[in-house]
C-alpha positions as CSV (number, residue, x, y, z in Angstrom):
1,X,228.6,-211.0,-83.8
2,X,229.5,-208.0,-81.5
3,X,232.5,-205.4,-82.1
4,X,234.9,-207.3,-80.0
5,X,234.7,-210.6,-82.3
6,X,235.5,-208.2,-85.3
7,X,238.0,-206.4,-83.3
8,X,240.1,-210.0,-83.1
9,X,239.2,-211.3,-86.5
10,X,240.9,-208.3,-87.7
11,X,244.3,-209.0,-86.2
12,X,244.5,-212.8,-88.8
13,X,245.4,-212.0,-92.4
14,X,242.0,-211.6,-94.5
15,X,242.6,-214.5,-96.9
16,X,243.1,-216.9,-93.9
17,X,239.7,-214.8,-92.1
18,X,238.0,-215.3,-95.2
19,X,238.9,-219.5,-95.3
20,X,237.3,-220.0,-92.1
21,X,234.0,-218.0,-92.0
22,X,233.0,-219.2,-95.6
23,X,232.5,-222.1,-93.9
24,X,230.2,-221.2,-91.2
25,X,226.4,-220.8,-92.0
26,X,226.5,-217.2,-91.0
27,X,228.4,-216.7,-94.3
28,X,225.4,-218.7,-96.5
29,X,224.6,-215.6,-98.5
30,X,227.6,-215.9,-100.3
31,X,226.7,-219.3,-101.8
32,X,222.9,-218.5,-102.0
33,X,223.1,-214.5,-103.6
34,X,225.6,-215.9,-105.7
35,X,223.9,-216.2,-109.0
36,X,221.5,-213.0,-108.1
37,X,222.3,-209.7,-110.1
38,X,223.7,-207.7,-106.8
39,X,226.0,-211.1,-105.2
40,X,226.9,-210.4,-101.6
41,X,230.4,-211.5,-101.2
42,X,233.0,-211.9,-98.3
43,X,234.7,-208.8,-99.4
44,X,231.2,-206.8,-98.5
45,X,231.4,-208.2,-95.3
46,X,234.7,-207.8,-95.0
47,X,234.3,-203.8,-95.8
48,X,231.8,-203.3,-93.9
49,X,232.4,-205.1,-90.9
50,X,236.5,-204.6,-90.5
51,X,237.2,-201.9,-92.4
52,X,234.3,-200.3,-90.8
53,X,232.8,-199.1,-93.8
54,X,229.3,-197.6,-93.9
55,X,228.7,-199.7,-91.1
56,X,225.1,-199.4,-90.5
57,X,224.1,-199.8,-94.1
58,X,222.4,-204.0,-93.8
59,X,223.4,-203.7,-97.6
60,X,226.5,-204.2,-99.7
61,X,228.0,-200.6,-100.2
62,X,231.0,-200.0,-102.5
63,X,234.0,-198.3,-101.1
64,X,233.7,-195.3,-103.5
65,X,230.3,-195.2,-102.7
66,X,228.4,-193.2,-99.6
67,X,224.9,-194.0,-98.1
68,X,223.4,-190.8,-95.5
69,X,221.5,-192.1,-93.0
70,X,220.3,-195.5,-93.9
71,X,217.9,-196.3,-91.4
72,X,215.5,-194.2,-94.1
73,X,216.5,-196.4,-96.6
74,X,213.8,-199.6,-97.6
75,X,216.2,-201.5,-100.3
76,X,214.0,-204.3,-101.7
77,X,214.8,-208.4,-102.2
78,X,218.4,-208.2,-104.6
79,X,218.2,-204.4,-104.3
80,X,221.7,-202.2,-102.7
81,X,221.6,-199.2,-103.4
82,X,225.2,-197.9,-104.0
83,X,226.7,-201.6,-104.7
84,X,228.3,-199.7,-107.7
85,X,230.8,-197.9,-107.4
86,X,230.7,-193.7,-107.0
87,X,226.8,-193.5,-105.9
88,X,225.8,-190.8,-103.5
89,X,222.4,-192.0,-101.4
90,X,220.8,-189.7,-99.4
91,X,218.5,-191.0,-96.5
92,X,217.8,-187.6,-94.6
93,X,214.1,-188.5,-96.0
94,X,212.8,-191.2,-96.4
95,X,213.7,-193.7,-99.5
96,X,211.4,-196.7,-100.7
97,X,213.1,-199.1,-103.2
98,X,211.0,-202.3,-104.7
99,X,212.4,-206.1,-105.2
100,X,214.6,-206.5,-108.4
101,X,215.2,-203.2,-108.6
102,X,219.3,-202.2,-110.3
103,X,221.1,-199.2,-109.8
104,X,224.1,-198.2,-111.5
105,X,227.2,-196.5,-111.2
106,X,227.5,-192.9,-110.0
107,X,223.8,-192.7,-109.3
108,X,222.4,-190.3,-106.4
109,X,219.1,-190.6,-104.8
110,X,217.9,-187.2,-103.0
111,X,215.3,-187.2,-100.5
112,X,216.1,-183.9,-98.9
113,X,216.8,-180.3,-100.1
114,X,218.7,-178.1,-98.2
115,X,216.4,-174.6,-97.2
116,X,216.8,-171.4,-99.3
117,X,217.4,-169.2,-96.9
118,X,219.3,-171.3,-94.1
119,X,221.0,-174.2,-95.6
120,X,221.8,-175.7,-92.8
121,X,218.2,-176.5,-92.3
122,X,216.7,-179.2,-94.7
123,X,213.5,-180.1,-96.6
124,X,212.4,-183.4,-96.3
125,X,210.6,-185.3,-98.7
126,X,210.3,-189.3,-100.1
127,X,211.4,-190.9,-102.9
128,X,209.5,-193.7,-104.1
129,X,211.1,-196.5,-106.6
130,X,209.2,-199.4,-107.9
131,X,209.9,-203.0,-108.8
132,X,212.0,-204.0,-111.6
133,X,213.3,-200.3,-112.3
134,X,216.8,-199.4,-113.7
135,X,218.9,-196.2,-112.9
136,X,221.5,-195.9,-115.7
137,X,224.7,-194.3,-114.6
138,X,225.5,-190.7,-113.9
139,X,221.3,-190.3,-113.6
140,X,220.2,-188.1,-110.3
141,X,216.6,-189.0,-108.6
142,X,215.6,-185.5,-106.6
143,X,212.9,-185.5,-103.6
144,X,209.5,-185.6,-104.4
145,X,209.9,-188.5,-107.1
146,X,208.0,-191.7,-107.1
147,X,208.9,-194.2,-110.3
148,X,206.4,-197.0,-111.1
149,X,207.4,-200.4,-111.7
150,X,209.9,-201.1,-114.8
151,X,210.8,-197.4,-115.2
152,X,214.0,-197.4,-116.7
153,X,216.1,-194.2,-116.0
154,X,218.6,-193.5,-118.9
155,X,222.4,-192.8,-118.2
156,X,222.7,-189.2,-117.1
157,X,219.3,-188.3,-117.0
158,X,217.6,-185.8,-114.2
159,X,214.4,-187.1,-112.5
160,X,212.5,-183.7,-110.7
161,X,209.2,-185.4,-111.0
162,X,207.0,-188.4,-110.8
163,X,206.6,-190.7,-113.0
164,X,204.1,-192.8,-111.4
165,X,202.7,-195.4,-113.8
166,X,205.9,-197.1,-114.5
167,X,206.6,-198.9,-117.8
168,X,208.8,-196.6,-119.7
169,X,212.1,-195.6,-120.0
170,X,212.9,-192.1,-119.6
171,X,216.0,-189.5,-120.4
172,X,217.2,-186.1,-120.4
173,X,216.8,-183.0,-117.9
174,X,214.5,-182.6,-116.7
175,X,213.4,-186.3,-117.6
176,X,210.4,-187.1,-120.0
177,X,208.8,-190.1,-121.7
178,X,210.6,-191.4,-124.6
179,X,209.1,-194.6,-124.7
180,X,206.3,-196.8,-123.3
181,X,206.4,-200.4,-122.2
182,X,204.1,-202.9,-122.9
183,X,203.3,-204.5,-119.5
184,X,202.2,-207.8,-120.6
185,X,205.9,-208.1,-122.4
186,X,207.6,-207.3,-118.9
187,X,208.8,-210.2,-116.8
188,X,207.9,-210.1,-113.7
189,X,210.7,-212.8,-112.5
190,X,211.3,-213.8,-108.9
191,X,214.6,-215.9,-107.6
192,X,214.8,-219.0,-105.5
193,X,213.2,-218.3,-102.0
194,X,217.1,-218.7,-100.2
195,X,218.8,-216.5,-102.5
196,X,215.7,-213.7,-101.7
197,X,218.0,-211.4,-99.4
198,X,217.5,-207.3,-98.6
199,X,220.9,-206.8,-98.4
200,X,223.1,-209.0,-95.5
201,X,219.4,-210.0,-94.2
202,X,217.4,-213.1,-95.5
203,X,213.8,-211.8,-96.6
204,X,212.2,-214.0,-94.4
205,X,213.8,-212.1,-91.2
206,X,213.6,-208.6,-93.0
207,X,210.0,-207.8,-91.8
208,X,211.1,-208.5,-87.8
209,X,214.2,-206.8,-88.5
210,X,212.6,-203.8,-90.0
211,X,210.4,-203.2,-87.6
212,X,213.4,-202.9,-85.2
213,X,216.2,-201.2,-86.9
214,X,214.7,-199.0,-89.5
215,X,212.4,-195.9,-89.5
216,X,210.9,-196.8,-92.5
């Protein structure tokens, strides 16, 4: 769909625009992500492509919500970062996040720190986030950190490090262990192939269009 069809959609009342394309197999992720833990609705459409906000995000972002540069961004199968609201996602480096992965309210993911002696220079670095993971709300992920699979951030915590063999929750700041996970009680669940979507785009297209739109 090119800026000229949004351009004209926009000029018919949004219930009435939202009638019509629910209707049209372009709009099939609302039926098929609807029973996934991060639904893509017509209003994320809606958002994104009339209202014309964070536009280049291929993922659901809330309104209150701001995404920097998402072409660094790698947001896994039911995984948008920033769906909740008040979540700051910084892609000046580069950000890895696996399938299944939840995010919370107000979180920020850092991949960059400005220089100490210019800031308008910046330090580049990676963040890594594994499968299954959980960021609690109000936690903060800084550059440099890589979380294994089912690390579970708690609310408000401060992440300066790796913690790189997953299966644990960890809190405070700076964040440390508090508990360990057994991995043979983790489920390691996957959803019906057609509701498997990164973001707007169905996983089975998300390799091709990858390799053509992001720099990850």
């Amino acid at each position: 769909m090119t800026r000229v069809f949004y351009f004209l959609i926009s000029l018919f009342p949004k219930d009435i625009i939202g009638f019509i394309c629910k209707k049209m197999p372009y709009f099939n992720f609302i039926i098929e992500t609807k029973k996934t833990q991060n639904p893509i609705t017509f209003n994320h459409w809606y958002n994104k492509n009339i209202n014309r906000h964070q536009v280049e995000a291929y993922w659901p972002v809330h309104m209150s919500s701001m995404v920097i540069n998402p072409k660094n961004v790698d947001c896994g199968i039911d995984t948008s970062p920033g769906y909740m609201p008040g979540c700051y996602i910084q892609g000046v480096g580069k950000i890895y996040i696996g399938d299944y992965t939840q995010i919370g309210p107000s979180v920020s993911i850092i991949s960059a720190n400005h220089e100490v002696l210019d800031n308008r220079g910046h330090i580049k670095s990676k963040v890594y986030i594994g499968r299954y993971c959980w960021l609690g709300v109000n936690s903060v992920i800084l550059p440099g950190v890589e979380l294994g699979d089912f690390t579970i951030v708690a609310a408000g915590s401060i992440v300066t490090k790796p913690f790189k063999e997953g299966y644990c929750v960890i809190a405070g700041n700076p964040a440390k262990v508090i508990k360990n996970l057994n991995q043979k009680d983790c489920v390691h669940y996957h959803i019906e192939k057609k509701s498997r979507y990164n973001g707007f785009i169905p996983n089975e297209k998300y390799s091709m269009f990858k390799s053509k739109n992001l720099n990850v």
